[in-house]
VEXDREN-2710 file (C-alpha; in Angstrom, 1 decimal):
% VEXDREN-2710
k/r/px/py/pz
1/UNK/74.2/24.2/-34.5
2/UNK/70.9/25.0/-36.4
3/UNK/68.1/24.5/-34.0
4/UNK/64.6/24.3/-35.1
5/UNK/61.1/25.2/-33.4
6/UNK/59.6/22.3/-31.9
7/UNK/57.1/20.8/-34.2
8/UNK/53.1/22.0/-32.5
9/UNK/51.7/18.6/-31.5
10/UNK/48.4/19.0/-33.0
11/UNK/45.5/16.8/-31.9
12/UNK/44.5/13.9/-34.5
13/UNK/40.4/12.4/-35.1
14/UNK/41.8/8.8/-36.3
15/UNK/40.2/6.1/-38.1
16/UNK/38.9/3.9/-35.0
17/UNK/37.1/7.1/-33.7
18/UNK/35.0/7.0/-37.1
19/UNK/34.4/3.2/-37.1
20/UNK/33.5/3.5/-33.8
21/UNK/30.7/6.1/-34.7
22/UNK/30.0/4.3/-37.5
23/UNK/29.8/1.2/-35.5
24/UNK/27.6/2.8/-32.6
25/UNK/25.5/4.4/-35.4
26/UNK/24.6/1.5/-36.9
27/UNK/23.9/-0.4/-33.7
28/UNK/21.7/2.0/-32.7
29/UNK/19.7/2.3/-35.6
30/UNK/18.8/-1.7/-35.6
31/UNK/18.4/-1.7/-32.4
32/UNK/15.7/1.1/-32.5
33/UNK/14.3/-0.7/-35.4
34/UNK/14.0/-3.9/-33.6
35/UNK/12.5/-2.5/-30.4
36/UNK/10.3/-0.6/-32.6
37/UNK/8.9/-3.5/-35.1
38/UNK/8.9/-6.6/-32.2
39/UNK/8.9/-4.4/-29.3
40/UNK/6.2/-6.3/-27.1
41/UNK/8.1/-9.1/-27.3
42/UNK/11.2/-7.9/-26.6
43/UNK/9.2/-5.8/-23.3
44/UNK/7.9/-9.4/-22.6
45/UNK/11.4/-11.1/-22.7
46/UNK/12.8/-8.2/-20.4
47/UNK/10.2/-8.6/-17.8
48/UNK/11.6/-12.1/-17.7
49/UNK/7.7/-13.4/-18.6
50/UNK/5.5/-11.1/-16.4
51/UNK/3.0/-9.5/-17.7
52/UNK/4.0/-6.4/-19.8
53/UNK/0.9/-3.8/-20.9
54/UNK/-0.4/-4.0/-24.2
55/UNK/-0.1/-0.2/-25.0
56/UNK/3.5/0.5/-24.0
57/UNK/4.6/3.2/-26.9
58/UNK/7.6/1.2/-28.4
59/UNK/7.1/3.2/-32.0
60/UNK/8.5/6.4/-29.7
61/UNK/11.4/4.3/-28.1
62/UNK/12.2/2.3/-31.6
63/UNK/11.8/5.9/-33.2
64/UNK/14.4/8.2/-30.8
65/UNK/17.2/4.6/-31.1
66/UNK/16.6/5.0/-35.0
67/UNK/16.9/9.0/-35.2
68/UNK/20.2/8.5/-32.6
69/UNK/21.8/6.0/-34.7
70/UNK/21.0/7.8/-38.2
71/UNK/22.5/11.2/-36.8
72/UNK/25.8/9.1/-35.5
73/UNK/26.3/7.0/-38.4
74/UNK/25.5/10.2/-40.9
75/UNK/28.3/12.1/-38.5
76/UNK/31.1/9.9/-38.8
77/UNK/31.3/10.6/-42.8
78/UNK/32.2/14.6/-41.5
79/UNK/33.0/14.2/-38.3
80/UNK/34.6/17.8/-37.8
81/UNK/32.0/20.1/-39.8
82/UNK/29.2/17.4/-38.5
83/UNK/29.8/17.8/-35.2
84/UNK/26.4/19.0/-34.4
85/UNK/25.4/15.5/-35.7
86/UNK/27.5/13.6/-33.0
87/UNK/26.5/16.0/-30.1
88/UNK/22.6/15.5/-31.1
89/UNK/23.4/11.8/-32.1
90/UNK/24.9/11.4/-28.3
91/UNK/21.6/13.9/-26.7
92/UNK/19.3/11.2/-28.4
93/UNK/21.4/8.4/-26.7
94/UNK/20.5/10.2/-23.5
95/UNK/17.2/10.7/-24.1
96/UNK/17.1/7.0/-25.5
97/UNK/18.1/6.2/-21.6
98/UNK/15.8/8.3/-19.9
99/UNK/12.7/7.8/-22.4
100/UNK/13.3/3.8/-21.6
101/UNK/13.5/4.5/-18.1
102/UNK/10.5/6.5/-18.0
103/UNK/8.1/4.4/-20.3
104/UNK/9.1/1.0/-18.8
105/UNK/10.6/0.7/-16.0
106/UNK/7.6/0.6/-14.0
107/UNK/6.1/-2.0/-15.8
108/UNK/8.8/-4.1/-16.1
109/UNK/10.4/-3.9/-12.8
110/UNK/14.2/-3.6/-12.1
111/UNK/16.0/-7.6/-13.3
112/UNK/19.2/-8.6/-14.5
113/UNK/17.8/-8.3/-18.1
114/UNK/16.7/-4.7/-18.3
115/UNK/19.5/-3.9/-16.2
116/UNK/21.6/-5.6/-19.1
117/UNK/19.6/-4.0/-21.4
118/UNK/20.5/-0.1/-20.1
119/UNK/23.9/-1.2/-19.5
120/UNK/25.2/-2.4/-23.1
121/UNK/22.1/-1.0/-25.1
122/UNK/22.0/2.5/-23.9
123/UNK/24.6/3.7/-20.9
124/UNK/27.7/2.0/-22.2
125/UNK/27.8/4.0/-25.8
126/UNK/27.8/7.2/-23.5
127/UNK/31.6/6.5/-22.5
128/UNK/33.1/6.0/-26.5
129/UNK/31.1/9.0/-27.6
130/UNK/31.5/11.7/-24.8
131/UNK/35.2/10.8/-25.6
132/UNK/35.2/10.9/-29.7
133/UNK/32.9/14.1/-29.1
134/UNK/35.4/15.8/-27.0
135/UNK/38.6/15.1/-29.5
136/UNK/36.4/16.2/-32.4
137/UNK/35.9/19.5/-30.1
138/UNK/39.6/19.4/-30.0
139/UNK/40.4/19.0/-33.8
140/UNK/38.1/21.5/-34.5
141/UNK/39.0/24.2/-32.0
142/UNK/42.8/23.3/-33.4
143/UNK/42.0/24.1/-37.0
144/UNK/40.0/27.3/-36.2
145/UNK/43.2/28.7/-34.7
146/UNK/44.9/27.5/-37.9
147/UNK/43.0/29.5/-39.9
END
C-alpha cells in the first residue's frame, strides 16, 4: 500500500475575518465622525440630561475613532502584509477606550448609557480583533516558514 505524508494543516485568514474588519472599520470611522461633528449632544444624551461642560474636546475623541477605523478598514484589503494596520487600528481602539474614559467620565458620571456606550462602541470590538489579529499573526508566521 502506498502511503502518503499527511497533508500540513496550514492555518487559513477567511472571508468573514475581512468583513468583519471591514465592518469594525467602517463603524468606527462614523462613529468618530459623529462624536466628532455632534459631539455635545451626543455627551448631553449620555449624561442622561445633566449638565455636560461646554469645552469637552470631542474633535480629539471623534479624531482617534476616525484614525482607528480608517487604519482597520484600509487593513482588511491586505490583511497579512498590513498587519501593522490592524495592530495600530486595534492600539487606537484602546486608546479610543481609555481617551473616553479619561475626558468624560467625570463629567458625565457612570449610567446605563455611557456604560452602553463603552460596552458596544469601544470594549466589545476588542474581542473580534484581538482574535483576527492573532490568526493573521498565524497566517503570516505560516507563510514565512514557507518561504
Amino acid at each position: 500500500m502506498n502511503k502518503q505524508a499527511p497533508a500540513t494543516s496550514f492555518p487559513k485568514f477567511t472571508m468573514p475575518h475581512r468583513g468583519l474588519l471591514l465592518l469594525s472599520g467602517i463603524y468606527a470611522l462614523l462613529w468618530g465622525a459623529f462624536f466628532r461633528w455632534f459631539g455635545p449632544a451626543v455627551l448631553g444624551w449620555l449624561a442622561m440630561e445633566t449638565s455636560v461642560p461646554a469645552d469637552t474636546g470631542t474633535l480629539i475623541y471623534g479624531s482617534i475613532g476616525m484614525a482607528a477605523g480608517l487604519l482597520l478598514f484600509l487593513s482588511a484589503f491586505y490583511p497579512i502584509s498590513w498587519i501593522y494596520l490592524m495592530g495600530i487600528g486595534m492600539l487606537g481602539k484602546i486608546i479610543s477606550l481609555l481617551s473616553f474614559l479619561s475626558l468624560y467620565l467625570g463629567a458625565l458620571g457612570w449610567n446605563k448609557r455611557v456604560a452602553f456606550h463603552l460596552l458596544f462602541n469601544e470594549a466589545i470590538w476588542l474581542i473580534p480583533l484581538a482574535i483576527i489579529l492573532w490568526r493573521a499573526l498565524k497566517v503570516k508566521k505560516f507563510l514565512k516558514t514557507q518561504s
